[in-house]
Every structure is written in structure tokens, then in C-alpha cells.
VOGU-3710 file (C-alpha; in Angstrom, 3 decimals, decimal comma):
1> xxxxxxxxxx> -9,070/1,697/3,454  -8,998/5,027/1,889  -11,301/6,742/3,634  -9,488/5,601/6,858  -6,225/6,606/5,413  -7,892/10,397/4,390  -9,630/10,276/7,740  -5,737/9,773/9,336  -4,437/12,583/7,005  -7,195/15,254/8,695
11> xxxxxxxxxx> -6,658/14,177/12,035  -3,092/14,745/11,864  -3,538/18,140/9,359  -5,840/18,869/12,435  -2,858/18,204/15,018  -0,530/20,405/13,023  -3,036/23,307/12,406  -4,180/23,532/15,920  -0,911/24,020/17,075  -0,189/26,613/15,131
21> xxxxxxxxxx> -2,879/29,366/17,078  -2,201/27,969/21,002  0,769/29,214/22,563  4,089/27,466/21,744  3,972/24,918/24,596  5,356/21,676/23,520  3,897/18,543/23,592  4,033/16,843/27,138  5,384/13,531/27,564  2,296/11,477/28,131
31> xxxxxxxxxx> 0,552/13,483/25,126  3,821/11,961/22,650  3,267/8,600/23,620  -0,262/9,004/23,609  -0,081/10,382/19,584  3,188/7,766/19,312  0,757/4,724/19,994  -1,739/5,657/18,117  -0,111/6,111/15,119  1,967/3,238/15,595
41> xxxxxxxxxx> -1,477/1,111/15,977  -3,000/3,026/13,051  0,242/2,031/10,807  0,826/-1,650/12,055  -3,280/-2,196/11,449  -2,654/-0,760/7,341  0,720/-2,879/7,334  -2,052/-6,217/7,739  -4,368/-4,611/5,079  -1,465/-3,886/2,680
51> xxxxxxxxxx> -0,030/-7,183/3,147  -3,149/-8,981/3,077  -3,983/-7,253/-0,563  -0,118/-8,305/-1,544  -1,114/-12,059/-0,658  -3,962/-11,784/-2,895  -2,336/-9,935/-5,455  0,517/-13,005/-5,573  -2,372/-15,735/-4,964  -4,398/-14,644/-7,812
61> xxxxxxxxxx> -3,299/-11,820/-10,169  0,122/-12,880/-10,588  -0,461/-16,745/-11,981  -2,950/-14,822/-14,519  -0,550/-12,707/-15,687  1,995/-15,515/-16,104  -0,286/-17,811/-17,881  -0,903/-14,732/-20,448  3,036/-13,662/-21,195  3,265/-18,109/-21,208
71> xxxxxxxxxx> 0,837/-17,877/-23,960  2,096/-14,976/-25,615  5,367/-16,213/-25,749  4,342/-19,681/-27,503  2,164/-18,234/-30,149  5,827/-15,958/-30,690  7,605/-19,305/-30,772  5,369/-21,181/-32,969  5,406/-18,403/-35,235  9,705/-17,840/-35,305
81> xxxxxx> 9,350/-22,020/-36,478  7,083/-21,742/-38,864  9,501/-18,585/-40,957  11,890/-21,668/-40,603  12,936/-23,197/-43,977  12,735/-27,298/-43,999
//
């Protein structure tokens, strides 16, 4: 994912620099939508891979860390209730 997400930033650094020694003839209209669907593509395929890795994250990761600060917390409770006077 990163390298597709570094290859994204130098094709667009490319679009931006290569502008800058041609003449300053905007964009056409079919060129926009062309570079409009694309990136529009490129972001809605990352929005699956993000989400995908935020599924796992709450599917897996997140119960772990739950059962830990569960655990945590009881050995803190057991120990306020055992400074308890009888």
C-alpha cells in the first residue's frame, strides 16, 4: 500500500512539475476528467484497503486490548479490597 501511495505522490509531483516548463495552456476538458477518474478510482480503491485494515483492527486488536485494561483493572480492584480494613 505504500509503495502505491508514494508511486501516486510522483505521478502527481510529475503532473505538477511538467506543467511548470510547457506553455501555460490549461488542461482540456477530456484531460480533467481523464486525471478526475483516475484519481477518484485510485482513492475509492485505498478507501477498501483502509477500511479493510479498520475491520481487522476492530476484529482483532481491539478485543486484545480490552481484555488487557479488563485485567488491569481487576488486579487494581483486588488490590483497593485488600487495603480494606475487616
Amino acid at each position: 500500500m505504500k509503495i502505491r501511495f508514494f508511486t501516486f505522490i510522483v505521478v502527481l509531483a510529475g503532473f505538477g512539475t511538467g506543467g511548470c516548463d510547457q506553455s501555460k495552456v490549461p488542461l482540456d476538458a477530456e484531460s480533467r476528467r481523464m486525471v478526475d477518474s483516475l484519481s477518484a478510482a485510485y482513492i475509492g480503491n485505498e478507501r477498501r484497503v483502509i477500511d479493510s485494515f479498520c475491520k481487522v483492527q476492530n476484529t482483532t486488536v481491539l478485543p486484545q486490548m480490552i481484555d488487557s485494561i479488563k485485567q488491569v483493572r481487576k488486579k487494581q480492584i483486588e488490590e483497593q479490597l485488600k487495603a480494606i480494613p475487616k
